[in-house]
N, C-alpha and C positions, 0 to 999 in steps of 0.2 A: 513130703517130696521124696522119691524114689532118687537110689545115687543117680544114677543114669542122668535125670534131667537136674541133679545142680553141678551137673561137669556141660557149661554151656561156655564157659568161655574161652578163647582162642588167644594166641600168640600167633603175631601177622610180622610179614616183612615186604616193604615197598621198594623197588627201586628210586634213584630218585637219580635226576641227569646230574650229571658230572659237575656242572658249573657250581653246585651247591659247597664242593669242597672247596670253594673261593674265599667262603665266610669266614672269617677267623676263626669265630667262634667254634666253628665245625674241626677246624683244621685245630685248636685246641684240644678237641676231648678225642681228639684220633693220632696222634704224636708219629706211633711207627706203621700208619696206613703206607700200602702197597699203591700206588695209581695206577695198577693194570687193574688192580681189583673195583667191581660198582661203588659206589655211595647207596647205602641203603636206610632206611627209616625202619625201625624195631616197636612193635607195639602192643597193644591188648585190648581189649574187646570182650562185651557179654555177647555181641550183635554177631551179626553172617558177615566174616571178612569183607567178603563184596560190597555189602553195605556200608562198613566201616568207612574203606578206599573212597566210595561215593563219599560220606560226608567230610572226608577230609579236602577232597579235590573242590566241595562247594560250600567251602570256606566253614562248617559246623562242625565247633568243635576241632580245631585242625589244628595240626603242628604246621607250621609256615612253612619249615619244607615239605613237605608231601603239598600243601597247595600249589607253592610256587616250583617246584622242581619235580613232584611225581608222576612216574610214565607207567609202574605197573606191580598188583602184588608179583609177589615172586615166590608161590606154592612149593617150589622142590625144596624151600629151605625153612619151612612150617608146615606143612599138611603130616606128617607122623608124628606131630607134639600134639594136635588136638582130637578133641574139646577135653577138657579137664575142669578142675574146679576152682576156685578164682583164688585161693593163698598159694596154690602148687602153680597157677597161671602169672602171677605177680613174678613167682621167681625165676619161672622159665627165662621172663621176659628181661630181666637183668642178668641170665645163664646164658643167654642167647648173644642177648648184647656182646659182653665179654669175648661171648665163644669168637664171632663173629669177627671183630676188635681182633684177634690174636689171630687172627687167618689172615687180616689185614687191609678188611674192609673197611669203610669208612664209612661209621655206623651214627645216626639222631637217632633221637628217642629212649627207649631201654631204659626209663628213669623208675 
Protein backbone atom coordinates (compact mmCIF):
# COMPACT_ATOMS: atom_id res chain seq x y z
CA UNK A 1 0.00 0.00 0.00
CA UNK A 2 1.43 3.27 -1.16
CA UNK A 3 1.59 6.12 1.99
CA UNK A 4 -0.70 8.19 0.03
CA UNK A 5 -3.76 5.61 0.26
CA UNK A 6 -3.40 4.56 4.06
CA UNK A 7 -3.79 8.37 5.05
CA UNK A 8 -7.56 7.87 4.32
CA UNK A 9 -8.94 8.91 7.45
CA UNK A 10 -10.45 12.20 8.55
CA UNK A 11 -11.12 14.24 11.65
CA UNK A 12 -14.86 15.68 11.18
CA UNK A 13 -16.86 18.35 13.29
CA UNK A 14 -20.68 18.59 13.32
CA UNK A 15 -22.59 21.27 14.52
CA UNK A 16 -25.20 20.22 16.49
CA UNK A 17 -28.42 22.68 17.84
CA UNK A 18 -28.03 24.36 21.01
CA UNK A 19 -30.70 22.37 23.01
CA UNK A 20 -28.24 19.54 23.26
CA UNK A 21 -26.21 21.67 25.96
CA UNK A 22 -29.35 20.89 28.16
CA UNK A 23 -28.02 17.39 28.82
CA UNK A 24 -26.16 17.18 31.90
CA UNK A 25 -24.17 14.85 30.79
CA UNK A 26 -22.90 17.26 28.02
CA UNK A 27 -22.85 20.23 30.31
CA UNK A 28 -20.50 17.91 32.54
CA UNK A 29 -17.57 17.29 30.21
CA UNK A 30 -17.78 21.09 29.00
CA UNK A 31 -17.53 22.96 32.62
CA UNK A 32 -15.97 26.53 31.28
CA UNK A 33 -18.16 26.41 27.58
CA UNK A 34 -18.86 29.88 26.31
CA UNK A 35 -22.82 29.85 25.11
CA UNK A 36 -22.15 32.31 22.34
CA UNK A 37 -19.99 29.70 21.08
CA UNK A 38 -21.97 26.25 19.00
CA UNK A 39 -22.16 22.90 20.50
CA UNK A 40 -20.33 20.70 18.36
CA UNK A 41 -19.72 16.82 17.94
CA UNK A 42 -15.85 15.88 17.29
CA UNK A 43 -15.08 12.75 15.24
CA UNK A 44 -13.28 10.23 13.08
CA UNK A 45 -13.86 8.39 10.23
CA UNK A 46 -11.94 5.90 7.33
CA UNK A 47 -15.21 6.91 5.17
CA UNK A 48 -15.86 10.51 3.07
CA UNK A 49 -17.11 12.88 6.09
CA UNK A 50 -20.27 13.35 4.01
CA UNK A 51 -20.98 9.97 4.39
CA UNK A 52 -20.12 9.65 7.77
CA UNK A 53 -22.71 12.73 8.71
CA UNK A 54 -25.28 10.56 6.50
CA UNK A 55 -24.84 7.53 8.87
CA UNK A 56 -24.96 9.28 11.90
CA UNK A 57 -28.15 11.43 11.06
CA UNK A 58 -29.78 7.57 10.13
CA UNK A 59 -29.24 6.39 13.20
CA UNK A 60 -25.77 3.80 11.98
CA UNK A 61 -23.57 3.64 14.06
CA UNK A 62 -24.40 7.16 15.65
CA UNK A 63 -23.48 9.27 18.59
CA UNK A 64 -27.19 10.28 19.87
CA UNK A 65 -26.30 13.74 19.55
CA UNK A 66 -25.44 14.11 16.11
CA UNK A 67 -28.92 12.07 15.46
CA UNK A 68 -31.08 13.82 17.60
CA UNK A 69 -29.37 17.40 17.61
CA UNK A 70 -27.26 17.52 14.22
CA UNK A 71 -27.78 20.36 11.50
CA UNK A 72 -24.35 20.24 9.73
CA UNK A 73 -20.49 19.37 9.14
CA UNK A 74 -18.63 22.24 9.74
CA UNK A 75 -15.41 22.11 7.16
CA UNK A 76 -13.67 25.46 8.13
CA UNK A 77 -12.72 23.73 11.44
CA UNK A 78 -11.47 20.20 9.77
CA UNK A 79 -10.82 20.31 6.01
CA UNK A 80 -6.70 21.39 6.66
CA UNK A 81 -6.23 18.42 9.16
CA UNK A 82 -7.06 15.79 6.34
CA UNK A 83 -6.80 12.68 5.32
CA UNK A 84 -3.93 11.28 7.31
CA UNK A 85 -3.25 8.05 8.80
CA UNK A 86 -5.50 6.42 11.48
CA UNK A 87 -2.87 6.64 14.85
CA UNK A 88 -1.90 10.59 13.83
CA UNK A 89 -6.07 10.63 13.20
CA UNK A 90 -7.14 9.08 16.62
CA UNK A 91 -4.95 11.95 18.17
CA UNK A 92 -5.96 14.77 16.22
CA UNK A 93 -9.27 13.87 17.28
CA UNK A 94 -8.74 14.25 21.05
CA UNK A 95 -6.14 17.59 19.92
CA UNK A 96 -9.22 18.83 18.38
CA UNK A 97 -11.40 18.05 21.05
CA UNK A 98 -9.36 19.87 23.78
CA UNK A 99 -8.41 22.57 21.25
CA UNK A 100 -12.02 23.29 20.80
CA UNK A 101 -13.06 22.79 24.68
CA UNK A 102 -10.40 25.75 25.42
CA UNK A 103 -11.89 28.20 22.85
CA UNK A 104 -15.06 27.46 24.57
CA UNK A 105 -17.14 25.34 22.53
CA UNK A 106 -19.20 22.80 23.67
CA UNK A 107 -17.71 19.85 22.41
CA UNK A 108 -19.27 15.36 22.28
CA UNK A 109 -17.46 13.12 21.00
CA UNK A 110 -13.44 13.38 20.81
CA UNK A 111 -13.15 10.18 22.80
Amino acid sequence: MSKRENHHHNVYVILLGDAVAKHPSVLRLNPNRDPSKPCVYVGLTGLPVEHRFENHKHGYKSAWTVKKYGIRLMPELFEHLNPMPYDAAAQMEKDLTEDLRVQGFTVTGGT
